[in-house]
N, C-alpha and C positions, 0 to 999 in steps of 0.2 A: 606415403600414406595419403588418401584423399582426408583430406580438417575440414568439416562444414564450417562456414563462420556465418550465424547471424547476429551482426552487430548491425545495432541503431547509427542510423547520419554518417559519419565519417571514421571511424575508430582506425581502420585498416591506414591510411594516409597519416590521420596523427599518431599513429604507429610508428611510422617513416618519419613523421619530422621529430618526434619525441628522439629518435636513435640519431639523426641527422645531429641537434642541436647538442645532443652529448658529446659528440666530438668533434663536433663544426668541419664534417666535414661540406664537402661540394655536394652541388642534388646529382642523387642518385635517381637512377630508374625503380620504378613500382617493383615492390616486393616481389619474392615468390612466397603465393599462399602455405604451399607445402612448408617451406623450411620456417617461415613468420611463425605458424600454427601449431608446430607438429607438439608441443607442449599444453596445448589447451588443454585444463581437464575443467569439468561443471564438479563443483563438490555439493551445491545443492540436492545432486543425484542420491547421496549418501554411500553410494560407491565408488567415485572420483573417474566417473567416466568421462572418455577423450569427446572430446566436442563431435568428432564425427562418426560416432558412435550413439549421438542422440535420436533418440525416434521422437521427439516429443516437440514441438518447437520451440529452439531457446535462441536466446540475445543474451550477448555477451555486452554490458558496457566496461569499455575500458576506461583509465586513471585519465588517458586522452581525450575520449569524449567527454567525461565529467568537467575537465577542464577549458575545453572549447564551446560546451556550451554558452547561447546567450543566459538561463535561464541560472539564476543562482540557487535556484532548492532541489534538493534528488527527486519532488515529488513533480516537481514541473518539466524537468531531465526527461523523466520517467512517461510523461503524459505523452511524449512524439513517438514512443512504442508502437508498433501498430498490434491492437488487440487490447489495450489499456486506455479506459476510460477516466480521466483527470480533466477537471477543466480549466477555465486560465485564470482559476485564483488562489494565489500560490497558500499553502498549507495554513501560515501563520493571519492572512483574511480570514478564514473558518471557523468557525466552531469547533475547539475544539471535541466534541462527540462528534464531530461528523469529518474528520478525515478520517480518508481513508482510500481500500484502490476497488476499483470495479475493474475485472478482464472478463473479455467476450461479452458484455454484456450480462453477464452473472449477478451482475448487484453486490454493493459496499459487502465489507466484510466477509467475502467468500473466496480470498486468496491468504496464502497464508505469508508473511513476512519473516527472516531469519537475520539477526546481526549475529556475524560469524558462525552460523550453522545452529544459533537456539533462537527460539519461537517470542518473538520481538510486538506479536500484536499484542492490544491492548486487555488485560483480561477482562474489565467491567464493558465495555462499548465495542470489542472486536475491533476496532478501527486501529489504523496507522499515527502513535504520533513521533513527524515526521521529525519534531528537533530532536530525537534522539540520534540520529545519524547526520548532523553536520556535512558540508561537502567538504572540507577541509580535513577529514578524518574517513572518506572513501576511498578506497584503492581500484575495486571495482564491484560490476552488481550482476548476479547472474536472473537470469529471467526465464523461467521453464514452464510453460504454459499450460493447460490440460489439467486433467483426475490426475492429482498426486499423495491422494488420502492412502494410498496404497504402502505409501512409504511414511507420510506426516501424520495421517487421521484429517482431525478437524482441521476445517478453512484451505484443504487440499483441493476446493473444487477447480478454481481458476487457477489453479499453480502455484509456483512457490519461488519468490525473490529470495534472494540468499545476496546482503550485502556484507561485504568483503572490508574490514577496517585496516588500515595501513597498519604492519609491525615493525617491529625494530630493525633497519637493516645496518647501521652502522653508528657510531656514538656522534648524532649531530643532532643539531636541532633546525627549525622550519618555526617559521612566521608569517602573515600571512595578514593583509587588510584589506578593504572594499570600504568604499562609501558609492552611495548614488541617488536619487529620486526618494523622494517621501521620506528622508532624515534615514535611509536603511544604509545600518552599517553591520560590519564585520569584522571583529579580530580574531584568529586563531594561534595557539602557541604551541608547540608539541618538543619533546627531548627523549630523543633516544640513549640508552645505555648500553651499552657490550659489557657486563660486566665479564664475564667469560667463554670459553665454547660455548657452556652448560646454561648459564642464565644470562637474558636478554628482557631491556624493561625498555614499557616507551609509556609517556607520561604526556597526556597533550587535555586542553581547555580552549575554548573558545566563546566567543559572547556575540548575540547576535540582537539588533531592537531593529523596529521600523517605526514612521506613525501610520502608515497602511495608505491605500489609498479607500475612495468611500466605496464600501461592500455592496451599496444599494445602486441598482439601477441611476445614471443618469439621464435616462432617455424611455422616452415610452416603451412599454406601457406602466411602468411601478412609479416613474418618481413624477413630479415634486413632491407628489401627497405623500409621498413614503417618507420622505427627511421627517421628522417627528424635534421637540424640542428638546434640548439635550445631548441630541447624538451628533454623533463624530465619527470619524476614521477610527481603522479595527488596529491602533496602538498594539507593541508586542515586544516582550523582552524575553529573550533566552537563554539560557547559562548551560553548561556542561565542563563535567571536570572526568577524567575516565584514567584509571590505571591498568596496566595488560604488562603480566609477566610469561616471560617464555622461559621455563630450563626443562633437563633433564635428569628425573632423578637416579636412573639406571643407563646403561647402556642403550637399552633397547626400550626404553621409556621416552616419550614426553609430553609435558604437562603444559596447561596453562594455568593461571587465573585472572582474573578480572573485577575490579568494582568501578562503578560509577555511580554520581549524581546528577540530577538536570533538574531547571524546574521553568517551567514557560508561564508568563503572566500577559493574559491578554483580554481587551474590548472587545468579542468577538461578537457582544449583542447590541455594539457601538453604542455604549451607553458607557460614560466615561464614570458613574457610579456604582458599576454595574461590572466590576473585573472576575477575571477566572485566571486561579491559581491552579498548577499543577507541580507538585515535586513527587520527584522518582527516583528511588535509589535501587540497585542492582547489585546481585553480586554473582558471581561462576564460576565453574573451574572444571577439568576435564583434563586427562589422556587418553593418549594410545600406547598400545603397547605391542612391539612387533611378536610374537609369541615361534615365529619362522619368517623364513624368507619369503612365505606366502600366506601368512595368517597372521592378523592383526584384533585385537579387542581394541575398544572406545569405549572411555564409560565417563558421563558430563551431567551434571546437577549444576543448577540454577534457584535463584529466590531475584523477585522483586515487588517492589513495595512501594504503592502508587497511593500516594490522598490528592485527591481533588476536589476543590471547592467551588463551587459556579455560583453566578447569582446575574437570574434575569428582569430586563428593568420597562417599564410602558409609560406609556403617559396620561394622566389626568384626563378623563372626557370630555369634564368642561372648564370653564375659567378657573384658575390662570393657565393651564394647562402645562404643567412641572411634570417632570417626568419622577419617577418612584419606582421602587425597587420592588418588586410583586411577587419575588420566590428565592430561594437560595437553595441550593442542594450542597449534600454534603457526603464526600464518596469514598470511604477508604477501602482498598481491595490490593488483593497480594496475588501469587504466582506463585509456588514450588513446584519443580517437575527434576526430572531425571528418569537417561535413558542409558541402556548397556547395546553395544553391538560387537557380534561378532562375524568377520569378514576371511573368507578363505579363497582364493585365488587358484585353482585345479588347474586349468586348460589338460583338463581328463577325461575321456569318451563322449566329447563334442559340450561338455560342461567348463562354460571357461570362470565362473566365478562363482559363489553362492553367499548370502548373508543370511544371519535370525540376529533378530534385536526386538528388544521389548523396554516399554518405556510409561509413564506414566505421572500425571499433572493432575495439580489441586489447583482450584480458583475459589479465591474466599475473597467476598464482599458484603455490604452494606450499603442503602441508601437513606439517607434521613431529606424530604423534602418539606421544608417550610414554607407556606403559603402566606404571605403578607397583604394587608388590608393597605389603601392609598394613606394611611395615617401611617403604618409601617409596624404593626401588630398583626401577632400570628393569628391567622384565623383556620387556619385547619394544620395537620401534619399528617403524614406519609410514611412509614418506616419498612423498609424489609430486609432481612438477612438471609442468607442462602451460602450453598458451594455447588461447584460444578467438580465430578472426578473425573479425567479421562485415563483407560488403560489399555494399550495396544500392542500386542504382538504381530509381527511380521517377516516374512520371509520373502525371498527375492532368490531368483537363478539364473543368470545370464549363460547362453549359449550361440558358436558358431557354429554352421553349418560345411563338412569339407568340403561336399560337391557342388556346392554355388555357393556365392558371396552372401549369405545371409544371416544376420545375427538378430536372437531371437533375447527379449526380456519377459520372464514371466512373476507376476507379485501376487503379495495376499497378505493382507493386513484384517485384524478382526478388534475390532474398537468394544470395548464396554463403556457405556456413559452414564451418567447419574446424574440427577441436580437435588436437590433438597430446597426447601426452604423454611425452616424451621422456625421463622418469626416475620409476621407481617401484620400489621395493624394499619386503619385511620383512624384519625381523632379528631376532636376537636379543637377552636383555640386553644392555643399554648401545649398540648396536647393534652386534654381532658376527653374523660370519655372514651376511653378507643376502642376500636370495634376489631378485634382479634379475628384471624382467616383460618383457618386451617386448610394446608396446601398441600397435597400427597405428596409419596417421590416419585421424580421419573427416572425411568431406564430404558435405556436402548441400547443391544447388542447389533455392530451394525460391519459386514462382510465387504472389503474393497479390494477385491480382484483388479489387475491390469497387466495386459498384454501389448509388447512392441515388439514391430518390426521392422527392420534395417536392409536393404536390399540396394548391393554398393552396384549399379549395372554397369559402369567404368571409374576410372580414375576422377573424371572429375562431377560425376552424375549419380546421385542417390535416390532410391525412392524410401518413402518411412510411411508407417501407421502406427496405429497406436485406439485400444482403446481400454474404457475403464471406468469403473463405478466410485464414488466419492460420495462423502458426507459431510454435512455442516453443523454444527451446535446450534443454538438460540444463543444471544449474549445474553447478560445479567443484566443490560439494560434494556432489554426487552421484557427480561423476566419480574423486574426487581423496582425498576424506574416510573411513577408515571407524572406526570408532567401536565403543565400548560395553561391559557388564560381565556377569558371571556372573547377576546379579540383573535389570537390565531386558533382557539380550538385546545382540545384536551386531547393528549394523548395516554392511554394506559396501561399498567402492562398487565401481562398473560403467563404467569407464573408455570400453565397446564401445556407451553409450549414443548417441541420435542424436536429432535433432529431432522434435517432436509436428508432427501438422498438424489444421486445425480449418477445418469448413466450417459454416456458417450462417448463419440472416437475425433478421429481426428485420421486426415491422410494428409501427403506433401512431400513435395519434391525439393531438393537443391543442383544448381548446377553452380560451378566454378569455372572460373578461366584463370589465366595468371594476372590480370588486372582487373578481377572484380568478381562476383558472386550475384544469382538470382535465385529467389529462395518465395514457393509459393503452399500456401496450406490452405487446407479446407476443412474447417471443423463442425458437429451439430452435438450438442447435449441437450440434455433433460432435466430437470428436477424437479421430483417430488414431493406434496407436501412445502412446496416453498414458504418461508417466512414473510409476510407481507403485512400490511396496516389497514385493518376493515375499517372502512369509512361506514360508522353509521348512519341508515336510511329509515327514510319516518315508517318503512313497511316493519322496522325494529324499531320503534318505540318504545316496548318495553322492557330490552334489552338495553338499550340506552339509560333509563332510567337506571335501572337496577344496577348498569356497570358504575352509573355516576354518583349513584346514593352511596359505595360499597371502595369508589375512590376516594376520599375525604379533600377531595380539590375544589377549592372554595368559586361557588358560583358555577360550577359543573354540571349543565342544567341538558334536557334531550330537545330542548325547543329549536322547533325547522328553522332552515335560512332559508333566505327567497330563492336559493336552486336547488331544493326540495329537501337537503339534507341535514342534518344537525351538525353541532361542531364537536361531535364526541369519535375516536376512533381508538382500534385498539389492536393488536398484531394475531396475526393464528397461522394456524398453518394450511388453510383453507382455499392453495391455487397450485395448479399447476405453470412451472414455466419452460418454455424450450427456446435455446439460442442457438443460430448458425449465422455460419459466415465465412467469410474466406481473409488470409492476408497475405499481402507480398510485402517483400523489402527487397532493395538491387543497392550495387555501388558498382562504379566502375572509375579506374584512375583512368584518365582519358591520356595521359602526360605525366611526367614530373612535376607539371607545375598545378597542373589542375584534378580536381577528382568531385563527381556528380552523387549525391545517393536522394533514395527515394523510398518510401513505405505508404501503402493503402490499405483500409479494411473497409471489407463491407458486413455490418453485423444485423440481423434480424432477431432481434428478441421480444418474443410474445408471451400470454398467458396463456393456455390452452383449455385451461377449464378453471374458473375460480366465481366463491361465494362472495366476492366484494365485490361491486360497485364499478369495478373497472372491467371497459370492455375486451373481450379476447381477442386472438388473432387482429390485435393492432400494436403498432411498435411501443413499448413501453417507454415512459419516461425518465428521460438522464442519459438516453443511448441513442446519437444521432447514429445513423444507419452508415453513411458514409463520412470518412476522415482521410485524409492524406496528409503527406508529411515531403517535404524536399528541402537537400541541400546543394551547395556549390560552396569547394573549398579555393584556395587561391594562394602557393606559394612562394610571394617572390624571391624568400634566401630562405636557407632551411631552417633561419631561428625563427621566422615569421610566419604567420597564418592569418588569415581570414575569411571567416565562413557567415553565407549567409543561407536562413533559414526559411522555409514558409510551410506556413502552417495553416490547411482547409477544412472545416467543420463543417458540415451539411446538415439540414434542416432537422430538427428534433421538437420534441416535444419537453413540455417538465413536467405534467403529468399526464397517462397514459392517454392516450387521443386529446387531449388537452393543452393548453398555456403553451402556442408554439413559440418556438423559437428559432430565427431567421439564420439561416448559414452566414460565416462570415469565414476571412481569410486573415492570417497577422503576418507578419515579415519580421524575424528579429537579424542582428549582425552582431559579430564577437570577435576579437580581431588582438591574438597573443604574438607576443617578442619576448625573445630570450634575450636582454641584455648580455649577459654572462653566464656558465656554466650552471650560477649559483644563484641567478635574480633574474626573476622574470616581470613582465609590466603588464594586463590585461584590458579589454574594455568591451562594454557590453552593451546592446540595445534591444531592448521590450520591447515589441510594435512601435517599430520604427517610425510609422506614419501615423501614430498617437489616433490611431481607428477607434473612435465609441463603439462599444458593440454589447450585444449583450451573450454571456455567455452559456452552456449546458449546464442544465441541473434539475435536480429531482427536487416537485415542490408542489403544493395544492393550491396555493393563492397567488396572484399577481402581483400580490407583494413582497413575494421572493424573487422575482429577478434580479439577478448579479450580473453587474458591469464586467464585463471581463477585463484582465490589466493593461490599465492605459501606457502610454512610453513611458519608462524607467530606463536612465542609463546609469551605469554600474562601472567602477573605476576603480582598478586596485594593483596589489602588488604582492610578492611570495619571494622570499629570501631563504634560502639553504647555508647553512654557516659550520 
């Protein structure tokens, strides 16, 4: 069978040494792709298709890459992708409201995320947060690029990661520590149970802190004037505890379920007065049930249940200049969803598969934001309540062709959406006064069609397209949140916001050899209606006013800045955006001892017609145009490895034709020994050559530039008992 493989850096080789140091034996020569691969399946797909059967472009990271990375978080793993936009400050520096992942240049929140096959994004902010998947509780991550609203719905526009948590394969347990730079440690602790054929438990925790290193610019143009009094490093602690049962309650049954808690507490506004609390608890559960030897049902319901507390802090204007806590928000919001699918397997008059599955998700939140005067009394409040319903039926046909190699996938998904928001006030102090909205409902019934195709033209040469319509929701922090100060500007939300819609394709080739793979695509989408942040201009005036009178955000005023604009903005759906670009990824074992890889993207992403302030047809900001990626791995015995990495970012902006930002290069190095069958020792290097630089991001002021991370070296060990 020809297997496509697109895997990130190295995966194929520590493939090889992963099997090597199992049985110690001698180096062998490079894999055959065929027989390494022939088990690949993408389950992200929702129909457990064979990797080279993908028309879509996927990366596969394996339990190897995970581990040979220099970088210790999956979001920073994840950023050497080529088509994924992360920059170099790993998850727990940020804010939390603002991780998250950009592909293709699509913009935050328009990729959808899956821990074990259910929908893992945030419900209130859309964003990624990343301590809910631990590296030490990754097995692996699938990465499918493209319109997958087809099968997901919402946040299908950039594709859909589907991370893979390790299950129980035998009654042991794993341990697991780091320590390195900036006080950042790690312990993990996990136990598996066999209780019998029928049920299987694994039971694992882990704790993660840093003290960060500083978030703000070192180096012109943001700092020194940006150090403020008060502030410090983005401090971080994490916790997670997670349960996961496997049995079967029939023959032809089985089940899972799951609960978990986490809760991450972090300085992300480096104001050491000024922390943000999140705790999340989960819970799921799910079968299949084989109904034939070629028909299966799934049917999987989830709830989680998120409160998050923020609180941001400024400093005094004048003498003595103390810094003070000037807002607090206050966030509770939930998740229930649940989906049924049914899966039959024909290969019957050139029809080799078909699915219908229908599924459907509530999101209930709340915002209470408090306004604080420099004394620390409330001087305005904020309130709004809302839900968002999604309901989506969909069907799917896979077909081969007899008389040429060609296999065809045809979808159709039709989403119904809703938002409501049934309570919104501002007030004044303490909340006196409040000035009630009334917010209609919205709805939008929204059609995602996609079409792929597969055309094997030898054994080890495929060509693939693929295209397909997608849709995005608004979050509820768009909708529900508004925010901000005298100093960075107000932002507000837009309750009357409504779905993105996104058409595009995608073409690309793979070739194979037996020691290595080249794999190149070229994509262009659209979207419609895009969600964006109007910057108010003095030509709105009294649009300004009137959003500001109607925000109850104290000091919310339309008065110009000296570069003509005011500091009020607010989101609409008032741009068009279109992105292209192409990516490659290669590997090649050159030896037994040695093996090369590589990935480039070139992404073009513009406005094409929009009512704000930002100019069109010029590259948007947060998406440097050109990135590359290279490795060189180095085995001296098969228990050893060492890989080094480098990493190119090319010139970008932070906001559109605006606040550039200089290209730079990093170097990391990661370098694992297998003691014994059971113990391994690792170590790690961040930008090896401790390079100041500044790195990519979306932002309106000069006082948002972010240092990218300076050297970290990272030192640990993992025991199997």
């Amino acid at each position: 069978m020809n297997h496509r493989l697109i895997f990130s850096r190295h995966a194929i080789a520590l493939c090889l040494v992963s099997q090597a140091v199992m049985t110690w034996a001698q180096i062998a020569p490079p894999p055959n792709y065929d027989q390494k691969l022939g088990d690949v399946v993408v389950n992200a797909t929702r129909s457990d298709t064979p990797l080279d059967q993908m028309s879509l472009n996927t990366t596969i990271l394996t339990k190897e890459v995970l581990e040979s990375s220099p970088e210790q978080t999956i979001d920073q793993v994840l950023k050497n992708v080529p088509g994924v936009f992360l920059n170099d400050v790993p998850y727990y520096q940020k804010d939390p409201t603002g991780q998250s992942i950009n592909v293709r240049g699509l913009g935050y929140g328009r990729t959808l995320v899956l821990i074990d096959g259910l929908p893992a994004n945030d419900a209130f902010y859309g964003t990624v947060q990343w301590n809910l998947v631990p590296m030490s509780s990754i097995e692996s991550v699938e990465f499918v690029r493209g319109g997958v609203s087809s099968l997901y719905g919402n946040y299908g526009m950039g594709g859909v990661i589907n991370i893979n948590t390790k299950t129980p394969k035998n009654s042991s347990q794993e341990v697991s520590a780091s320590t390195g730079s900036f006080s950042t440690g790690n312990v993990a602790a996990s136990k598996d149970l066999i209780v019998s054929d029928s049920m299987q438990m694994r039971f694992s925790a882990d704790y993660f802190s840093s003290e960060g290193f500083q978030n703000y610019a070192t180096i012109s143009p943001a700092s020194p004037s940006n150090i403020k009094n008060g502030m410090g490093t983005d401090a971080v602690k994490n916790s997670n505890v997670r349960l996961q049962n496997y049995f079967k309650p029939t023959q032809d049954t089985n089940a899972f379920f799951r609960v978990g808690y986490s809760t991450m507490a972090d300085l992300s506004n480096n104001y050491a007065i000024a922390p943000n609390l999140i705790q999340t608890a989960d819970v799921a559960g799910g079968s299949t049930t084989n109904l034939d030897v070629n028909k299966k049902v799934q049917v999987n319901v989830y709830y989680q249940n998120t409160n998050f507390y923020k609180q941001t802090a400024n400093n005094l204007t004048a003498a003595p200049y103390k810094p003070y806590i000037n807002a607090n928000y206050t966030d509770p919001y939930s998740t229930t969803g649940a989906s049924a699918q049914y899966t039959h397997d024909l290969k019957v008059a050139g029809v080799d598969q078909y699915i219908i599955g229908i599924d459907a998700r509530n999101i209930s939140a709340s915002n209470k934001t408090n306004n604080l005067s420099t004394a620390g009394a409330v001087s305005s409040v904020s309130y709004a309540q809302g839900q968002q319903n999604f309901y989506g039926l969909l069907g799917q046909i896979k077909s081969s062709a007899s008389a040429i190699p060609l296999e065809a996938t045809l979808g159709a998904r039709v989403d119904a959406w809703n938002s409501q928001t049934p309570n919104s006030y501002n007030a004044g102090a303490n909340g006196s006064n409040p000035v009630y909205q009334g917010i209609p409902n919205q709805n939008k019934t929204q059609l995602s069609p996609t079409l792929g195709l597969l055309y094997k033209a030898n054994k080890n040469w495929d060509l693939r397209s693929a295209a397909y319509q997608a849709f995005h929701a608004p979050s509820m922090n768009n909708t529900l949140r508004s925010y901000g100060n005298s100093v960075s500007g107000y932002s507000l939300a837009n309750p009357n916001l409504t779905p993105e819609t996104m058409t595009g394709y995608e073409v690309g080739t793979d070739y194979r050899w037996k020691s290595g793979f080249a794999q190149l695509t070229a994509f262009n989408n659209y979207i419609q209606n895009a969600i964006a942040s109007y910057k108010i201009t003095t030509a709105n005036w009294a649009t300004a006013s009137s959003l500001c009178s109607t925000s109850g955000l104290s000091g919310c005023s339309a008065t110009s800045s000296t570069s003509g604009y005011t500091n009020v903005s607010y989101f609409t759906n008032q741009q068009n955006l279109q992105s292209r670009g192409i990516e490659l990824q290669y590997h090649h074992d050159l030896n037994a001892q040695w093996a090369v890889d590589g990935g480039y993207s070139y992404t073009r992403t513009v406005l094409t017609w929009t009512a704000t302030t930002d100019p069109i047809n010029t590259q948007v900001g947060g998406v440097p145009m050109n990135m590359a990626n290279a490795a060189i791995t180095y085995y001296p015995v098969p228990q050893a490895s060492l890989t080094t990495t480098v990493r190119y970012v090319g010139n970008s902006w932070m906001a559109t034709g605006t606040l550039p930002v200089p290209a730079y290069a990093v170097i990391g190095l990661k370098a694992n020994y297998q003691v014994t069958p059971q113990a391994a020792v690792f170590a790690s290097v961040v930008n090896l050559l401790n390079r100041q630089y500044v790195t990519f991001n979306i932002a309106s002021q000069a006082t948002a530039y972010q240092a990218g991370m300076p050297q970290a070296i990272t030192v640990g060990a993992r025991i199997t008992f």
